[in-house]
Residue frames relative to the residue before (quaternion, step in Angstrom):
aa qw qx qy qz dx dy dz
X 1.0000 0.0000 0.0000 0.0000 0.00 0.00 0.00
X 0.5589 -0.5569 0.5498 0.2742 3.30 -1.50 -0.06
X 0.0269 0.7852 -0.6126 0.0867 3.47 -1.03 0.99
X 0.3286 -0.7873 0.4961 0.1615 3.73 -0.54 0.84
X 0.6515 -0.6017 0.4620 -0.0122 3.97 -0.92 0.98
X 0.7027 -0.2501 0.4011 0.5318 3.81 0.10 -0.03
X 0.7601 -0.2794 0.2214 0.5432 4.09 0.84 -0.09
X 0.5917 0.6636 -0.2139 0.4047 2.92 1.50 -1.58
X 0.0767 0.7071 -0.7024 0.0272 4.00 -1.36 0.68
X 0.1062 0.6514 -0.7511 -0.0144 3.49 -1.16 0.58
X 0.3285 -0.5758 0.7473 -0.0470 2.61 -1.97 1.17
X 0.2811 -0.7464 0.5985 -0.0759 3.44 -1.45 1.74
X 0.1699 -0.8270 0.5201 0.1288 3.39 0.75 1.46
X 0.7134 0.4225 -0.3893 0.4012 3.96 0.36 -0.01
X 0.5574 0.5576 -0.4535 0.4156 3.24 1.21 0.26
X 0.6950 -0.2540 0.2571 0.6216 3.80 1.17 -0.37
X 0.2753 -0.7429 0.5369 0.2899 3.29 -0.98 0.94
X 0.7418 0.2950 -0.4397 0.4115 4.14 0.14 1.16
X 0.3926 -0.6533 0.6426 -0.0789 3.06 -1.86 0.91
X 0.1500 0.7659 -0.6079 -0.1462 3.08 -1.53 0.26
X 0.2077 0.8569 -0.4700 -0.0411 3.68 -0.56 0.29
X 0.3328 -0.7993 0.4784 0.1466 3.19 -1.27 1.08
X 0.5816 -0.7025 0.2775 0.3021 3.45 -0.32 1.74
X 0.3609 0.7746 -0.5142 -0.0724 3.62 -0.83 -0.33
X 0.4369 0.5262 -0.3589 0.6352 3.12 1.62 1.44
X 0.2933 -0.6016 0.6443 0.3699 3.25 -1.20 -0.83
X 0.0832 -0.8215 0.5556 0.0981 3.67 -0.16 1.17
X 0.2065 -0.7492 0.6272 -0.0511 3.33 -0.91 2.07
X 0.7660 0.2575 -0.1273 0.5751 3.53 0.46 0.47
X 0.2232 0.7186 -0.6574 0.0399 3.63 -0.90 0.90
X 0.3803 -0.7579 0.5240 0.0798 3.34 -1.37 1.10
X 0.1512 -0.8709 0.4422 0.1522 3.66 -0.90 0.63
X 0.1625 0.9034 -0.3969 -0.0017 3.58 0.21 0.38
X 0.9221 0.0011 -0.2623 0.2845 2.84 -1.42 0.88
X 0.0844 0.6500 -0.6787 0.3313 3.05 0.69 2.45
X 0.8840 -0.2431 0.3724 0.1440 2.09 -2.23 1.65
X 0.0616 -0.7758 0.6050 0.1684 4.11 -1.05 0.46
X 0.7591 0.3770 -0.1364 0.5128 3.21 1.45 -0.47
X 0.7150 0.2524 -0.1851 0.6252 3.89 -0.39 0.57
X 0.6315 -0.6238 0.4161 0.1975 3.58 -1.59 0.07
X 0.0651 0.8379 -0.5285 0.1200 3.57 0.04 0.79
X 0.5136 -0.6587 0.5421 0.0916 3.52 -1.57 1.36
X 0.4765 0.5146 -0.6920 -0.1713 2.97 -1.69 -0.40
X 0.3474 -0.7361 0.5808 0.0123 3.03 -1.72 1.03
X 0.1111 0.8061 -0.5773 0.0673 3.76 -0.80 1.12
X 0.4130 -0.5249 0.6727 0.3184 3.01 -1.64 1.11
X 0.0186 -0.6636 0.7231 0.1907 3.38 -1.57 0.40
X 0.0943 -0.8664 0.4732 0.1287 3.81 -0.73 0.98
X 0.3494 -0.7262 0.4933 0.3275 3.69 -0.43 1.28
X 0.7414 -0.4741 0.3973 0.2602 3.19 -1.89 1.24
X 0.5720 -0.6254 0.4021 0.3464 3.65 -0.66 0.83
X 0.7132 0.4043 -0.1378 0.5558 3.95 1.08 -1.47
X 0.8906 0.1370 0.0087 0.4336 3.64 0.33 -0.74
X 0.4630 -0.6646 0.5360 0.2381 3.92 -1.02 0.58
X 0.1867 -0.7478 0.6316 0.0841 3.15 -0.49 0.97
X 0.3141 -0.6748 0.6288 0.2247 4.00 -1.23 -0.32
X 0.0314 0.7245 -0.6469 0.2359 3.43 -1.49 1.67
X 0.0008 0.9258 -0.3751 0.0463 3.17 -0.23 0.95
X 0.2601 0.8254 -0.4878 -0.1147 4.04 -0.67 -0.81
X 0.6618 0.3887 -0.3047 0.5640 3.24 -0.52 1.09
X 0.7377 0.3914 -0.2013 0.5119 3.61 1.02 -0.57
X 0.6220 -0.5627 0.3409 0.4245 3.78 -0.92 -0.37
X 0.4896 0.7005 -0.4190 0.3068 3.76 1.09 -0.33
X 0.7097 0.1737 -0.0380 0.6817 4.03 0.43 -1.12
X 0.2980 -0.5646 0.7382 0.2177 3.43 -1.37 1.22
X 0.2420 -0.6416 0.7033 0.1875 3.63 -1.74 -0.33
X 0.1666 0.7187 -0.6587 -0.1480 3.58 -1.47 0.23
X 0.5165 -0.6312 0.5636 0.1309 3.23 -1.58 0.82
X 0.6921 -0.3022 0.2212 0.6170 3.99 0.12 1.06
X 0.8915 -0.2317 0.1180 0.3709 3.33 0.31 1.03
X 0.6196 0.6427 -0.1465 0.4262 3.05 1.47 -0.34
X 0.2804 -0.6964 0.5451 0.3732 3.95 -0.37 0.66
X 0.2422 0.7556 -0.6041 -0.0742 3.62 -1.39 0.45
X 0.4179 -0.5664 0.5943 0.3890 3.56 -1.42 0.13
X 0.2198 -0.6829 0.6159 0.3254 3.57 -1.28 0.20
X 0.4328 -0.7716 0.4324 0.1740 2.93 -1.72 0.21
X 0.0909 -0.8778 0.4685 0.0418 3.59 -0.22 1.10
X 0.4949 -0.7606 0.1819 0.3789 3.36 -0.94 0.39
X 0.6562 0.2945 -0.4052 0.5643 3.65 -1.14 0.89
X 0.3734 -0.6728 0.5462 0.3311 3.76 0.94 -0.16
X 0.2274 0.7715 -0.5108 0.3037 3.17 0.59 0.78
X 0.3614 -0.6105 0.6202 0.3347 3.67 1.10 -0.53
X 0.0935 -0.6525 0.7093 0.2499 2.88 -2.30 0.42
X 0.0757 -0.7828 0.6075 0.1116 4.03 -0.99 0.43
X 0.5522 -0.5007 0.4771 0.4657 3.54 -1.07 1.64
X 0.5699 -0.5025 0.6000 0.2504 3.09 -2.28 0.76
X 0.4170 -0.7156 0.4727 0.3010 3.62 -1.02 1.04
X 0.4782 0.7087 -0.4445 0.2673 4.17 1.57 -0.69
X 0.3550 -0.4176 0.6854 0.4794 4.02 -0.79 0.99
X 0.9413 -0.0133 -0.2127 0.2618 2.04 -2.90 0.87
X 0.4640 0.7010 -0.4788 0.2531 3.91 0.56 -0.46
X 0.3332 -0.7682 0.5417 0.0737 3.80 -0.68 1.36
X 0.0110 -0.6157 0.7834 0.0842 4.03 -1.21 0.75
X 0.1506 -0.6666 0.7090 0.1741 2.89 -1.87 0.24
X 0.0554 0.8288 -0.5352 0.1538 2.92 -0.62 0.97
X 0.2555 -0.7874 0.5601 -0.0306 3.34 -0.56 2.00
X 0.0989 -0.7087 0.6982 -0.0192 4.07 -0.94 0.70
X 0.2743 -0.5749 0.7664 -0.0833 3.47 -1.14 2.02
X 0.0151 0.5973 -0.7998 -0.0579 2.32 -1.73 0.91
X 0.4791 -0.6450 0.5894 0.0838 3.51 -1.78 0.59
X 0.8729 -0.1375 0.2054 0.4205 3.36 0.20 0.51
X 0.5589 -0.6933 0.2684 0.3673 3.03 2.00 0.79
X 0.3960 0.6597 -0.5087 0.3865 3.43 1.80 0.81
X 0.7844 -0.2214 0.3104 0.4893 3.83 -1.24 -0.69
X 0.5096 -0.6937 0.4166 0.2924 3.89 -0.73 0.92
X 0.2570 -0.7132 0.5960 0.2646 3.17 -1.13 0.28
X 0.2053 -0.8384 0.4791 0.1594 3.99 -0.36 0.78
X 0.1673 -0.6790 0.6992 0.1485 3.28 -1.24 1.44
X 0.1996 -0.7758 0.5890 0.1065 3.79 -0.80 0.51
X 0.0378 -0.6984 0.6996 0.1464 4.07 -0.91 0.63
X 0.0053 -0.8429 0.5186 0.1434 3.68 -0.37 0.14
X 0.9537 0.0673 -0.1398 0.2575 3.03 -1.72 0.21
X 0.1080 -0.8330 0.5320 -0.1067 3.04 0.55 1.95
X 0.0862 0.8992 -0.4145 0.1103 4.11 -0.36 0.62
């Protein structure tokens, strides 16, 4: 699984293109690495909020920075609307991030599974 550092998560797109992790932080910063620079490539993660307390997860908005191999980006979601972790205990999004050529993700969000 996935597990987040001081705020801090990175994600190792050659290790597999899903994840799951169950917050018990606020995660202000999430790293991608080694995505793909050419062609289109996934990865998809349940993130599950903490049974006792909301945590915070974001993309598109100002809470969780992102980089792209090293790179700062914003993702892109549709209507730019942003996406922000459901706040429901234990309550599960999925939430998959494309990239295009190893540019900034685009975010599909399912939310509040319960």
């Amino acid at each position: 699984g996935l597990s987040s550092v001081s705020g801090a998560l990175t994600v190792d797109i050659s290790a597999g293109n899903t994840g799951s992790i169950t917050l018990t932080e606020n995660v202000t910063s999430v790293a991608f690495t080694n995505v793909p620079t050419t062609g289109v490539s996934t990865f998809t993660m349940e993130v599950i909020q903490d049974a006792s307390l909301a945590y915070t997860m974001d993309a598109g908005a100002s809470l969780t920075t992102y980089t792209v191999g090293g790179t700062g980006v914003t993702p892109v979601t549709s209507g730019g609307g942003g996406w922000a972790m459901s706040a429901t205990l234990s309550g599960i999004d999925l939430v998959t991030f494309i990239f295009v050529d190893g540019a900034r993700p685009y975010v599909n969000a399912l939310q509040d599974f319960s």
